[in-house]
FISEGU-484237 format. One record per residue (C-alpha): x, y, z; residue number from 1. Coordinates in steps of 0.2 Angstrom, whole numbers. Example, Ala and Ser with C-alpha at 12.3 -4.5 7.8 and 13.67 -1.06 7.14 Angstrom:
% residues 2
REC_62_-22_39_1
REC_68_-5_36_2
% end
This chain:
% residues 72
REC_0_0_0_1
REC_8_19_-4_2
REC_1_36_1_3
REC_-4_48_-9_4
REC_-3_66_-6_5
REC_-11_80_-16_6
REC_-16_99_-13_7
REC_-33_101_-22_8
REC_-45_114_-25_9
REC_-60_104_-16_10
REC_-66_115_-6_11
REC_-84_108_-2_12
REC_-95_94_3_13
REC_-103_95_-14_14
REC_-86_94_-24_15
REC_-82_80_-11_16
REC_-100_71_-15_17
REC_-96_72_-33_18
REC_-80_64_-32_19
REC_-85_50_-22_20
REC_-92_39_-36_21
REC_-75_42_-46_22
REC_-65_36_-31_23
REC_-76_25_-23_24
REC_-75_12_-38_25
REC_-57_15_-43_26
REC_-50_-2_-44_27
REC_-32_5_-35_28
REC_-40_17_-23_29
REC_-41_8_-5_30
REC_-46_23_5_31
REC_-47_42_1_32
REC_-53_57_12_33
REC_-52_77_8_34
REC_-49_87_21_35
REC_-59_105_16_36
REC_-54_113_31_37
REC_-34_114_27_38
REC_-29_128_17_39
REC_-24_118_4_40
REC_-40_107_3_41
REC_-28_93_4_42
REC_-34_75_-3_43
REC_-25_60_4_44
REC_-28_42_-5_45
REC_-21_24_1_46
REC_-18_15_-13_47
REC_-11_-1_-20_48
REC_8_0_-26_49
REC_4_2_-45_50
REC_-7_18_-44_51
REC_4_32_-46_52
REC_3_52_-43_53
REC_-2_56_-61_54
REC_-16_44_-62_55
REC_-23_55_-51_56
REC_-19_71_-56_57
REC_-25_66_-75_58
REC_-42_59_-65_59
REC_-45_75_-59_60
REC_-38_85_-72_61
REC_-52_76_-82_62
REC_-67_82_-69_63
REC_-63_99_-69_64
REC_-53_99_-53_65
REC_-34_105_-50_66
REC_-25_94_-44_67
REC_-5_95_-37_68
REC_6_83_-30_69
REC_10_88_-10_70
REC_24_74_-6_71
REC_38_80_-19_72
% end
């Protein structure tokens, strides 16, 4: 299992209900959670080892949302 890290521009429950059908039956994604209260609206996934930061961003990218990598 790795940690994903990102800062995001989800910044409410709604943005956060909408994404939950995306992650929620991603094949990779273990566990996910966005925290709207931090400053950089920062979204945290567990994932298995083969899913990789620019799966995610690209995911994102793709749903309208920005999407930057917080751990490099």
């Amino acid at each position: 299992m790795k940690l994903l890290i990102f800062q995001t521009n989800i910044d409410n429950k709604q943005n956060v209900d909408a994404l939950q059908p995306i992650f929620n039956n991603h094949h990779h994604i273990l566990n996910w959670h966005v925290d709207t209260e931090d400053i950089d609206n920062v979204l945290r996934i567990e994932a298995h080892e083969n899913l990789h930061e620019n799966d995610i961003i690209d995911l994102m990218t793709i749903h309208g949302y920005y999407c930057g990598d917080l751990m490099s």
